[in-house]
N, C-alpha and C positions, 0 to 999 in steps of 0.2 A: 573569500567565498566566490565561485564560479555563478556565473547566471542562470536563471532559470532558463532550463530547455525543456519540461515537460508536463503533464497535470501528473497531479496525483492519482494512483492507480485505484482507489477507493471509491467505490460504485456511485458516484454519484458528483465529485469532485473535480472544480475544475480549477485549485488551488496550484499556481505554477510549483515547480519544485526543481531543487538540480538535479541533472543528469542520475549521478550515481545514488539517488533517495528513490525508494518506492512508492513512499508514502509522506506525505505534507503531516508534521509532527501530532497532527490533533489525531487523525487516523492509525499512527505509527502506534502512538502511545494507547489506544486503546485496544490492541494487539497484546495477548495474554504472553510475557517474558520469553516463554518454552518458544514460540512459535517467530518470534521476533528474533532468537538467537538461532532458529532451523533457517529463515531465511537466509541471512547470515552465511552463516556454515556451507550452504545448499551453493551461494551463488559463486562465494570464492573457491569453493573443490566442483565449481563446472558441473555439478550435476544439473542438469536444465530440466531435467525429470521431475525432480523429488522440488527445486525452486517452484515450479509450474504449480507441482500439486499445493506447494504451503501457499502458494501465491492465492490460489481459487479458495485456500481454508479461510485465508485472511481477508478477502472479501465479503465471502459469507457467515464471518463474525461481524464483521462492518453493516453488512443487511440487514441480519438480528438485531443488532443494535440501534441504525437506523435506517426502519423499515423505508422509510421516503425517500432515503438515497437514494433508493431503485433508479427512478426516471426523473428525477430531478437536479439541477446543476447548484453547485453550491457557490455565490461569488466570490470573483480570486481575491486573493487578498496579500 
């Protein structure tokens, strides 16, 4: 397993993660399957477009869900 180089992309999260992950697994996994496999799809066929947009879906499911993410950091763990 490579080291962590980044936070997790989840509104609120400041959970390190490696490189090639979006999202630190608590946030990943609350991502609805359909949209977890467009990511997926989206980043390996280079669309940066269609990534972009699932990217801002998947955050604003993470907000719904945890409204306090907004402006708040979560500790790394």
């Amino acid at each position: 397993m490579s080291a962590p180089t980044h936070a997790c992309h989840a509104p609120g999260c400041n959970r390190l993660i490696q490189r090639e992950h979006l999202m630190c697994p608590k946030h990943w996994y609350m991502l609805p399957d359909r949209l977890r496999r467009a990511i997926n799809r989206n980043w390996r066929m280079r669309d940066h477009e269609a990534h972009a947009a699932n990217c801002r879906e998947a955050q604003d499911i993470i907000l719904r869900q945890e409204p306090h993410a907004g402006g708040q950091d979560e500790d790394a763990a």
